[in-house]
N, C-alpha and C positions, 0 to 999 in steps of 0.2 A: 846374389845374396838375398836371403829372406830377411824383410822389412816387415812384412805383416802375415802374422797369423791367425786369418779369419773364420777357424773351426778347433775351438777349447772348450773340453768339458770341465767339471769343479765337482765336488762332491756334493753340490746341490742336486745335479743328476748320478751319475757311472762314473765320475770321474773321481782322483784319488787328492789331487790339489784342493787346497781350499784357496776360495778367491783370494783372502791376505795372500797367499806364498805366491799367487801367478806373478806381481811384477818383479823378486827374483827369479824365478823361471825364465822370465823375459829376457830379462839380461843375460841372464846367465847363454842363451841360446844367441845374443845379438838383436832380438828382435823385438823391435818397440811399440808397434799393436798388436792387440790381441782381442780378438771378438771371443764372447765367452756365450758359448753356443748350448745350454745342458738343456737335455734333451727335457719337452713340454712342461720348461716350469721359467719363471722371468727369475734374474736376480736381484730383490731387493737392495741389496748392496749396494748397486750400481749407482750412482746421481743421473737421472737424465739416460738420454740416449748415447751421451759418449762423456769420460775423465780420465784424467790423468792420474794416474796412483804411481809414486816414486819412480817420476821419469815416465812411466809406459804408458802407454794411451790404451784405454779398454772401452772397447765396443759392446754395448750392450746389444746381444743377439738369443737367438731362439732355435731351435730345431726340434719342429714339426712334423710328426706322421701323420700321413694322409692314404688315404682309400683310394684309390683311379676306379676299382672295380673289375679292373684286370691285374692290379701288382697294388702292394703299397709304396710309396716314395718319402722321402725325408726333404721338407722345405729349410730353407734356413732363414730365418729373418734379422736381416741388419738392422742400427741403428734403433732400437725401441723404447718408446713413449707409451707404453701400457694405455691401452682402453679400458674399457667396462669390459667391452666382448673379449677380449683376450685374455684376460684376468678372471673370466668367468669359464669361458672355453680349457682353460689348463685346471681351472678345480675342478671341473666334470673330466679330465684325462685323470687328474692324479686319484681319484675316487675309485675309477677304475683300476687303477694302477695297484692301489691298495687291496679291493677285491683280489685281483689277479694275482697280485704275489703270494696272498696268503692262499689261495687256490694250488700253486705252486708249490708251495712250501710243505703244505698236507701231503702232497703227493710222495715229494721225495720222500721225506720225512718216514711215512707209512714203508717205500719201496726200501728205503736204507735199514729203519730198525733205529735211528738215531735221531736227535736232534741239530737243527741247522741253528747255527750262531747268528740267526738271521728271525728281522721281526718284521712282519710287513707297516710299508709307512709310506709318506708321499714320497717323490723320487727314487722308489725303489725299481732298479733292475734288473735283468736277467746277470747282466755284470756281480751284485753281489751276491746271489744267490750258487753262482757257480763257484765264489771265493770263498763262500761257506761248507758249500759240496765240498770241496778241497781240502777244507779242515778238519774236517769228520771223518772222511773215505778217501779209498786207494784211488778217489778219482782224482784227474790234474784240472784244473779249470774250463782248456779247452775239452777233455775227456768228459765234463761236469755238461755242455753243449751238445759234446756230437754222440750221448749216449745216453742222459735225460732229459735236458728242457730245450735242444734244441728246439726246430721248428719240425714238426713230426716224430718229435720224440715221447716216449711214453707218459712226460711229466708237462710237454708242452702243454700253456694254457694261454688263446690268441688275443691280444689287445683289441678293444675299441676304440680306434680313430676316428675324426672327422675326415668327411669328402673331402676331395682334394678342391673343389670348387668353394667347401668351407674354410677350411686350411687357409688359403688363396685371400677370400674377403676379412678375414679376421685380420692376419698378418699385415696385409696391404693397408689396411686402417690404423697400423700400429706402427709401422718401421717404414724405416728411406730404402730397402731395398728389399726383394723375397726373390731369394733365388734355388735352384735346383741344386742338393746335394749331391756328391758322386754319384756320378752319372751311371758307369760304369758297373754298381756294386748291384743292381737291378736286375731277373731275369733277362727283360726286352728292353736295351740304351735306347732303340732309337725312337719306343713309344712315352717313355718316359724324357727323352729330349723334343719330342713332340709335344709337352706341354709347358715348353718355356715360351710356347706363344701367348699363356696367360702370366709370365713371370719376368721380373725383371734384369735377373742374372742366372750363371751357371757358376758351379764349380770344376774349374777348367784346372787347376792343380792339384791333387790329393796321390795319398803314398798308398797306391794299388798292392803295391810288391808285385804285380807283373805288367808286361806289354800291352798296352792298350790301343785301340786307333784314336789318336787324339782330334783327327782333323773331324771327325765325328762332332768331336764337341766345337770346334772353329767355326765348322756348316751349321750348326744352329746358334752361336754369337753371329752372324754374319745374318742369319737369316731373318732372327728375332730381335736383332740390335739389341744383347746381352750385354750387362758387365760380367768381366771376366774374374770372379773371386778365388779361393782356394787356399786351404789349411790341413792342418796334420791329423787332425780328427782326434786331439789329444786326449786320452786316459788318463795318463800316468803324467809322469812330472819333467817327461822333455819336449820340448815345444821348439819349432821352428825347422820341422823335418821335412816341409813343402808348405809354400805358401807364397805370397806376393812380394817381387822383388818394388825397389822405391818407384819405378815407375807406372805399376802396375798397379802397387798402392793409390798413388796420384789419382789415377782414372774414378777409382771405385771412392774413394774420399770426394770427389768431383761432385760423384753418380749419388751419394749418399745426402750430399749436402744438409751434413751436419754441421 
């Protein structure tokens, strides 16, 4: 049974919740933590590095792209206590973000003939620009992906991320743990499980929708003496579709010491 779900987005990044409605979500799925992961921005909202909101305990976390130089990777950082560098590090991402989107937005825009319902802003993603596509044209959202703004697609335009070496020191100075997101979703798993030698956990549960070799990811907890975290990577409004069952929780609450 999933007790913790330690990868939630909010509509502060891609995500469709807003923070107030996650701890009905929560229940609603059984599941009483919830790390609120949106992508390179913190949640003011939050009190501290971890609260309770009606019953549910909410983790304040982050997820981070980073550059290797051969792939990009997604860090995720638990439990945070915002620095200067971290707080500084996400308004130089969402700047870009801002650039980028509206760089995107021209594009479609010119390529449809139409206007997108969409205005570029901080934590804007590719996520709503495809939900905009969708409202305007006979495209479907994932059609909005795998035929404009995917990644090599005619409208694609690449983010700016920090090194993963920067990623790394920023995070580490801010949260009780930085660990590797799906491991799996990566060109190369096992170059990208190769740098949980600078990380403090993995994500060892996430909802692939296919077969994966998990001991892959066991061989580097065993290797790198990793916490073992894992969540549903949630969008939308159902939470608790993979994640930490209570004793798994236990370990990474231990590991976090908050």
């Amino acid at each position: 049974m999933v007790v913790a779900d330690l990868h939630v987005h909010t509509t502060r990044s891609d995500g469709t919740l807003t923070l107030d409605a996650v701890p009905a979500a929560a229940r609603q799925a059984g599941v009483e933590v919830v790390a609120v992961t949106d992508h390179d921005r913190l949640q003011p909202e939050i009190d501290g590095s971890v609260t309770e909101r009606d019953g549910v305990t909410l983790l304040h976390g982050i997820e981070l792209r980073v550059e290797t130089g051969t792939q990009r990777l997604d860090l995720l950082g638990y439990g945070v206590d915002p620095t200067e560098e971290l707080r500084a590090e996400c308004a130089r991402i969402q700047r870009n973000r801002r650039e980028r989107g509206a760089r995107i937005i021209e594009c479609v825009e010119d390529r449809l003939g139409a206007s997108l319902p969409v205005e570029s802003r901080d934590g804007l993603g590719r996520p709503h620009i495809a939900r905009g596509i969708a409202e305007v044209s006979d495209y479907t959202f994932q059609g909005a992906f795998d035929e404009l703004i995917g990644d090599d697609c005619p409208c694609y335009v690449p983010r700016e991320v920090p090194s993963f070496e920067r990623g790394c020191a920023v995070l580490s100075d801010a949260c009780g743990l930085v660990g590797l997101a799906h491991p799996f979703r990566y060109p190369d798993t096992a170059a990208a499980l190769s740098k949980c030698a600078s990380l403090d956990a993995v994500e060892r549960w996430y909802p692939y929708g296919r077969a994966v070799d998990d001991s892959l990811v066991d061989d580097a907890i065993e290797r790198y003496d990793l916490a073992s975290t894992g969540g549903s990577d949630a969008h939308g409004e159902t939470l608790g579709d993979t994640g930490l069952d209570a004793a798994a929780w236990d370990r990474v609450e231990t590991a976090l010491n908050v």
